[in-house]
PLY file of the C-alpha trace (Angstrom):
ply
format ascii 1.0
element vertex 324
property float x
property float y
property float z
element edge 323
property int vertex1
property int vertex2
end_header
0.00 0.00 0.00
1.23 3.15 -1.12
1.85 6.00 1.60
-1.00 8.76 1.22
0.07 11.77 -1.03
1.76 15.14 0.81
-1.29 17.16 1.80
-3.75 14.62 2.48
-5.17 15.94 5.54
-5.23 19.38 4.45
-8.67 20.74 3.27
-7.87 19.95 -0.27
-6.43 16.65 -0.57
-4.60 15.31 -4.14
-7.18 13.35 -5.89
-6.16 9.96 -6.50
-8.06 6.67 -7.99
-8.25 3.69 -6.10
-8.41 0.36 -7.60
-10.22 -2.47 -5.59
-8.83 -5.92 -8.10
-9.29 -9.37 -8.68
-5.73 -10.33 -8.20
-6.66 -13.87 -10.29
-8.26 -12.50 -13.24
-6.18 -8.98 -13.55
-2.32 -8.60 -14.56
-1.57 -6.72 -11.60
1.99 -5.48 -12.89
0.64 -3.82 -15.98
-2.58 -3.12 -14.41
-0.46 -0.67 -12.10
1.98 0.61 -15.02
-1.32 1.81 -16.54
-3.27 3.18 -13.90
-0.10 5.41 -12.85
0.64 6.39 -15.74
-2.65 7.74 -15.91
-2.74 9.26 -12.90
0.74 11.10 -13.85
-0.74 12.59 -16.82
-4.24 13.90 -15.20
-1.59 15.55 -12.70
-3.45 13.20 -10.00
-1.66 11.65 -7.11
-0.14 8.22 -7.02
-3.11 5.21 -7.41
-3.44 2.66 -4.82
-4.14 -0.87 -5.26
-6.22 -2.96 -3.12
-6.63 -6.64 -3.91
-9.58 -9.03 -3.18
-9.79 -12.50 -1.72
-12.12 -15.50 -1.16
-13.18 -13.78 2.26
-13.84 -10.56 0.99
-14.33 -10.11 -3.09
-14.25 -6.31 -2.86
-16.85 -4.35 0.04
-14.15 -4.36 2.59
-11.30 -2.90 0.17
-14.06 -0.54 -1.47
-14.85 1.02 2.39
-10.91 1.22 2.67
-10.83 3.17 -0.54
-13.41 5.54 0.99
-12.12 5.76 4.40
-8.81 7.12 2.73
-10.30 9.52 0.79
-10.23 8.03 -2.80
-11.85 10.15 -5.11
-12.44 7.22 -8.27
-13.00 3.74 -7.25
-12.12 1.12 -10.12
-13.18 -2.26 -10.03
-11.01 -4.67 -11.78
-12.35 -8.20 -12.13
-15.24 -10.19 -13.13
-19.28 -9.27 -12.09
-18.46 -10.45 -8.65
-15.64 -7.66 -7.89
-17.56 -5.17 -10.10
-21.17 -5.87 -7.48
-18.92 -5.55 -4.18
-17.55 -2.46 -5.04
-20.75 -1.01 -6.73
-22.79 -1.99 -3.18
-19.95 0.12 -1.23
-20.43 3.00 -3.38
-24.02 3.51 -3.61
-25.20 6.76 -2.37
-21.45 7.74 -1.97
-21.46 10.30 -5.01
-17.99 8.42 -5.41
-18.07 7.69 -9.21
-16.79 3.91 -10.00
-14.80 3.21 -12.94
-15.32 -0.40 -14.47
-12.45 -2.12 -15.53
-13.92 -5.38 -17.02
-11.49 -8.76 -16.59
-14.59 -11.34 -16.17
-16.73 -13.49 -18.25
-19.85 -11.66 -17.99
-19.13 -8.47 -17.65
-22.69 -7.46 -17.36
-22.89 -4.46 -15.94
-19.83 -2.99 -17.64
-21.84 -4.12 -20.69
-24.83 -2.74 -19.24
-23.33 0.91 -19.29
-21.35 0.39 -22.73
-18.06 -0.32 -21.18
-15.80 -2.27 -23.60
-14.98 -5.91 -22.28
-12.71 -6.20 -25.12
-10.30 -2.90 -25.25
-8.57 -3.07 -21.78
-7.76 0.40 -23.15
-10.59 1.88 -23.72
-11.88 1.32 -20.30
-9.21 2.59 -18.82
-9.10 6.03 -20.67
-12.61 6.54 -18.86
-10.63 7.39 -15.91
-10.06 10.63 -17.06
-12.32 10.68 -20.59
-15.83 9.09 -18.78
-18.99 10.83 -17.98
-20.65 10.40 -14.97
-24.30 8.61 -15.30
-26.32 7.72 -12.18
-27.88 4.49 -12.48
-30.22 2.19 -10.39
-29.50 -0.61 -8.21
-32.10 -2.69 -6.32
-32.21 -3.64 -2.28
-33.24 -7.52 -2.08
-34.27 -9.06 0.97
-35.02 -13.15 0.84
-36.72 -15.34 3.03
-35.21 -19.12 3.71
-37.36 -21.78 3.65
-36.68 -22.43 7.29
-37.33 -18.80 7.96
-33.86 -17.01 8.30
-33.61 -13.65 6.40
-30.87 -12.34 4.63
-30.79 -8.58 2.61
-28.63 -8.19 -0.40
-28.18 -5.57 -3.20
-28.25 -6.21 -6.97
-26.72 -4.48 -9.60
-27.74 -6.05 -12.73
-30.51 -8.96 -11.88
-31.50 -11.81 -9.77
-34.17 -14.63 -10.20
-35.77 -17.93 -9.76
-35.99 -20.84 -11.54
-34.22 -21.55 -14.75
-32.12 -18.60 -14.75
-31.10 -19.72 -11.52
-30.63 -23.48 -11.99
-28.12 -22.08 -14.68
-25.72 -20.57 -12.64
-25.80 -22.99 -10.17
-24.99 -25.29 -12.75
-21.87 -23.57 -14.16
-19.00 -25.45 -13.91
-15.90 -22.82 -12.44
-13.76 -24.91 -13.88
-15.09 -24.75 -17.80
-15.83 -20.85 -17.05
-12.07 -20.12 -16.61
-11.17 -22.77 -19.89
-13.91 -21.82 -21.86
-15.92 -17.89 -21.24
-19.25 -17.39 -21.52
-19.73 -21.25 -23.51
-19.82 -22.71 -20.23
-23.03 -20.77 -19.56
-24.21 -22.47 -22.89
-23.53 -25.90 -21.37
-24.89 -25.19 -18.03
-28.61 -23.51 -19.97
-28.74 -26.70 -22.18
-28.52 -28.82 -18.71
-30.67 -26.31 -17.02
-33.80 -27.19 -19.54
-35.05 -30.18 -17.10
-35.92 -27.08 -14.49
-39.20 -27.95 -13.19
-41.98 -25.50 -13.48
-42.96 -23.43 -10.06
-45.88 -21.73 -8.31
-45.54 -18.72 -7.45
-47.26 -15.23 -5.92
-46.02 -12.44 -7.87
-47.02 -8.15 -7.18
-45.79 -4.67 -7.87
-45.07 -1.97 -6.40
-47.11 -3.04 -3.20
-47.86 -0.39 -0.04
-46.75 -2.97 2.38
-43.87 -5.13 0.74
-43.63 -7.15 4.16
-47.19 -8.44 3.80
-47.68 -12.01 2.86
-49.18 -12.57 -0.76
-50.84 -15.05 0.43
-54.14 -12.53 2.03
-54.65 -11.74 -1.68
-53.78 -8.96 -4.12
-51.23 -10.80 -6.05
-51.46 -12.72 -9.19
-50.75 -16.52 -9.36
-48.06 -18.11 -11.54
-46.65 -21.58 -12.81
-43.48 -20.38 -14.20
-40.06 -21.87 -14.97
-38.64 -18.49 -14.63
-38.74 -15.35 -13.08
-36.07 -12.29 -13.25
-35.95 -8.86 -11.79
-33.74 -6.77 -13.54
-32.30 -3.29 -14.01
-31.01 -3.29 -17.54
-31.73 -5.61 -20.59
-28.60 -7.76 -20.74
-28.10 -10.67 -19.94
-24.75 -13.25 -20.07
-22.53 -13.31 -23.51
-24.42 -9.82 -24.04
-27.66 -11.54 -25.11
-30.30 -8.62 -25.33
-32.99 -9.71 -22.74
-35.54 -6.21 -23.53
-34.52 -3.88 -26.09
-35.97 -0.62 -23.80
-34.98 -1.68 -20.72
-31.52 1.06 -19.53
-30.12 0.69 -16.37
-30.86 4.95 -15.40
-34.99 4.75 -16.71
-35.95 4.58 -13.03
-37.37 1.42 -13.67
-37.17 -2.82 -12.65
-38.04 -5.04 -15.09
-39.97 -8.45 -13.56
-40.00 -11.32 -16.99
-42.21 -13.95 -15.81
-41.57 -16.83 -18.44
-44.47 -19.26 -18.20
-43.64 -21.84 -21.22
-46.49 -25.05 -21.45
-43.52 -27.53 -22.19
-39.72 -27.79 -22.39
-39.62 -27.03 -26.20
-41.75 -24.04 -25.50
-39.07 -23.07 -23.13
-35.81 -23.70 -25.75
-38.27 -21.43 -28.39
-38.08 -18.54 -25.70
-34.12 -19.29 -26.03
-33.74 -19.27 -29.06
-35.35 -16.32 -29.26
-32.73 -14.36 -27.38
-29.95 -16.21 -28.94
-31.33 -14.63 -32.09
-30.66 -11.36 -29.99
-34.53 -10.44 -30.28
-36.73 -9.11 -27.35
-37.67 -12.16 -25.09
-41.07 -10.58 -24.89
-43.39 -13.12 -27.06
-45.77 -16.05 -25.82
-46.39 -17.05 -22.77
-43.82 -14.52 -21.15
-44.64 -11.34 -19.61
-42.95 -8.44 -18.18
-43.71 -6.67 -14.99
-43.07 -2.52 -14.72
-42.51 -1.04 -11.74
-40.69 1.84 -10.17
-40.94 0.88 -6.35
-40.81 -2.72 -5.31
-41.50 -6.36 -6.59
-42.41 -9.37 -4.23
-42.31 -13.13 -5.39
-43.20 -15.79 -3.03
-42.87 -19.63 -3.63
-43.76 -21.41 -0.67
-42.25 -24.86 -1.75
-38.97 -23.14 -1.98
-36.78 -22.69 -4.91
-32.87 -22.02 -5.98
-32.60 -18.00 -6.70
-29.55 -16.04 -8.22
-28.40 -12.45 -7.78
-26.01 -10.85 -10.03
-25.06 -14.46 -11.05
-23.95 -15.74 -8.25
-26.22 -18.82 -6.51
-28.00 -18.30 -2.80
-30.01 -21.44 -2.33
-32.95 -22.37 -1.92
-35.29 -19.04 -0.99
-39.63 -18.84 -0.22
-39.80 -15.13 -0.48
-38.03 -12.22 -2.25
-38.75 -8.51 -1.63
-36.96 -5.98 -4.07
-36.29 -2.22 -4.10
-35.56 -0.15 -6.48
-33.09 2.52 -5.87
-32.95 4.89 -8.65
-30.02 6.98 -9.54
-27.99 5.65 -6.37
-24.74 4.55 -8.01
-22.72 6.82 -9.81
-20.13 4.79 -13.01
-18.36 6.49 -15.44
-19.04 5.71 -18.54
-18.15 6.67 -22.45
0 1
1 2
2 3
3 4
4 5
5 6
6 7
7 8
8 9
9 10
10 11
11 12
12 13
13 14
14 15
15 16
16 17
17 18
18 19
19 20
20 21
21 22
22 23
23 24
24 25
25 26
26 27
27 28
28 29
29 30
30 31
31 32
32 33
33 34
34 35
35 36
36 37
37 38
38 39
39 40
40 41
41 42
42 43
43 44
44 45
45 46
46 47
47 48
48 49
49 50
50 51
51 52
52 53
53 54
54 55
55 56
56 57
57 58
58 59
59 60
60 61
61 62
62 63
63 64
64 65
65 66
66 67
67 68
68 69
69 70
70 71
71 72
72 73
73 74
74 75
75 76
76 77
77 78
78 79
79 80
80 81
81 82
82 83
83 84
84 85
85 86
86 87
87 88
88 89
89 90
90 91
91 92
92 93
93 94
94 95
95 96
96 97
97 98
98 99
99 100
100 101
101 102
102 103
103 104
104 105
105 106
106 107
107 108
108 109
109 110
110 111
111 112
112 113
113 114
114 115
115 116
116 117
117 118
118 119
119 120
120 121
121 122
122 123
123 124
124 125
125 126
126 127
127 128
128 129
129 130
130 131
131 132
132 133
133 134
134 135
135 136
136 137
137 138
138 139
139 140
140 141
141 142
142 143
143 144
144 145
145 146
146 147
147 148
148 149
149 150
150 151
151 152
152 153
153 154
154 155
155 156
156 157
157 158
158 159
159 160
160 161
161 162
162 163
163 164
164 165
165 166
166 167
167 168
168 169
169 170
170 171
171 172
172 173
173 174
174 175
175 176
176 177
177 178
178 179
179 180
180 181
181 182
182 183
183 184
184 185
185 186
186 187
187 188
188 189
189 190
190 191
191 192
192 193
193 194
194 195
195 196
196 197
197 198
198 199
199 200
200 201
201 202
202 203
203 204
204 205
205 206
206 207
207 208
208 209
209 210
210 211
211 212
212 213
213 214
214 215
215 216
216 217
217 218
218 219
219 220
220 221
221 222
222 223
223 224
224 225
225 226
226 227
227 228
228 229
229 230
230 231
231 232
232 233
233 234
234 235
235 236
236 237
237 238
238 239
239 240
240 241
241 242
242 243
243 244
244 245
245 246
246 247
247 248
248 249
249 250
250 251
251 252
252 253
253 254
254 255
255 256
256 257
257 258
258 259
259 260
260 261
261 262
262 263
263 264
264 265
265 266
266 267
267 268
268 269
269 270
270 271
271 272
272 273
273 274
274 275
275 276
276 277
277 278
278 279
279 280
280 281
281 282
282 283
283 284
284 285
285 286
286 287
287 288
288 289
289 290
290 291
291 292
292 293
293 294
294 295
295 296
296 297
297 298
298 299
299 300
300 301
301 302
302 303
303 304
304 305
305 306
306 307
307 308
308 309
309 310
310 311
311 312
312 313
313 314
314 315
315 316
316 317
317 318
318 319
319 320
320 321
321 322
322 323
């Protein structure tokens, strides 16, 4: 860790970027070259570099970052690192800077960060705009009672979308990219169809569906999202933006398995998954799902078991990311 710049306590501290990385999945040598250089030319003071673990993939470095007055924080790393850091920042005003180094890369996509040009993202440390965009608050319910509140970035869900990426094999990811999602989705198909309560933008969020006022679903998926994208940049809604102030709910409710690899195909033909037998859900406040059987859910990719209840939040214009 670098020692903080001369004049850091004064009223007017040297601005300097902080970088919270993935140590596994960025080249930390050139990764710093870069970044300093950088930082040189903008006249800024020296970056510092703050690496994740298994323990903690990024909240705990992102704080750190804060605490020490950082006035950029850069993720670099997969969806996992980008989420951490993005969670630490809401409400901040702190703008993050997205340096993709993941498979997904969905919500660099999701703001039209390049996964590709290493350079390009980088230049958006002095070159980006800033563009407040909206996260969600999710709070689940175990099927043995337990609670646990989360935020998402880009999307969670049930069912299929869920079975997926519990499915993925780690191991094929790190060989392979995004075709290991391919193998896991074709796997995934068997998902069993589930019942579920589903309402929007409710008074009481914490009230049980079950008194009435929601509408009743056999679905093999459900996802709340933010933006339109989903993994290997497939296009899931065409007019869904991650800044429109508003969550997207799909509620796929396909009559048999082919049914279900038609709705697939459809976004693998990068069209809008809206079509038969699949709705989507508006709204600009909340979104509860229950399924009192239980069921595996997702957020932001990564698996949390099995879950009877999910309460979302939308918080609009929370996180500030630079972006081209």
């Amino acid at each position: 860790m670098e020692e903080a710049p001369p004049g850091a306590g004064s009223t007017s501290p040297q601005k300097f970027v902080a970088v919270v990385a993935q140590p596994v999945k960025s080249d930390m040598d050139a990764l710093r070259e870069a970044v300093t250089t950088i930082s040189e030319q903008a006249g800024w003071g020296p970056p510092r570099f703050y690496e994740t673990s298994v323990e903690d993939p990024g909240r705990g470095q992102a704080k750190q970052a804060l605490e020490e007055g950082a006035s950029i924080v850069a993720s670099s790393g997969g969806d996992g690192t980008a989420c951490a850091v993005a969670e630490v920042l809401a409400e901040t005003g702190v703008p993050m800077a997205i340096l993709p180094a993941g498979t997904g890369n969905l919500l660099a996509r999701a703001v039209g960060i390049s996964h590709s040009s290493r350079t390009a993202a980088l230049a958006l440390l002095t070159e980006g705009r800033e563009r407040a965009i909206d996260i969600m608050s999710v709070d689940m319910v175990r099927p043995d009672g337990s609670r646990f509140t989360e935020t998402s970035v880009v999307g969670l869900g049930i069912g299929y979308n869920a079975d997926l990426m519990a499915g993925t094999d780690e191991e094929l990811k790190k060989r392979t990219g995004w075709f290991a999602y391919i193998v896991s989705g074709v796997r995934a198909i068997r998902t069993h169809a589930v019942r579920a309560r589903v309402a929007s933008d409710v008074d009481d969020p914490s009230r049980s569906l079950a008194a009435g006022g929601a509408q009743v679903r056999k679905t093999r998926s459900i996802l709340v999202v933010t933006c339109g994208l989903l993994v290997g940049g497939l296009r899931l809604l065409e007019d869904s933006e991650p800044d429109d102030g508003v969550m997207e709910t799909v509620v796929a409710e396909p009559r048999s398995r082919f049914e279900l690899i038609v709705q697939l195909g459809r976004l693998l033909l990068r069209r809008d998954a809206r079509g038969p037998n699949v709705e989507v859900i508006e709204s600009r406040k909340n979104m509860v799902v229950e399924c009192p059987r239980g069921t595996v859910a997702q957020i932001d990719g990564d698996p949390v078991g099995d879950v009877t209840r999910i309460e979302v939040t939308l918080r609009p214009g929370v996180l500030t990311v630079l972006s081209p």
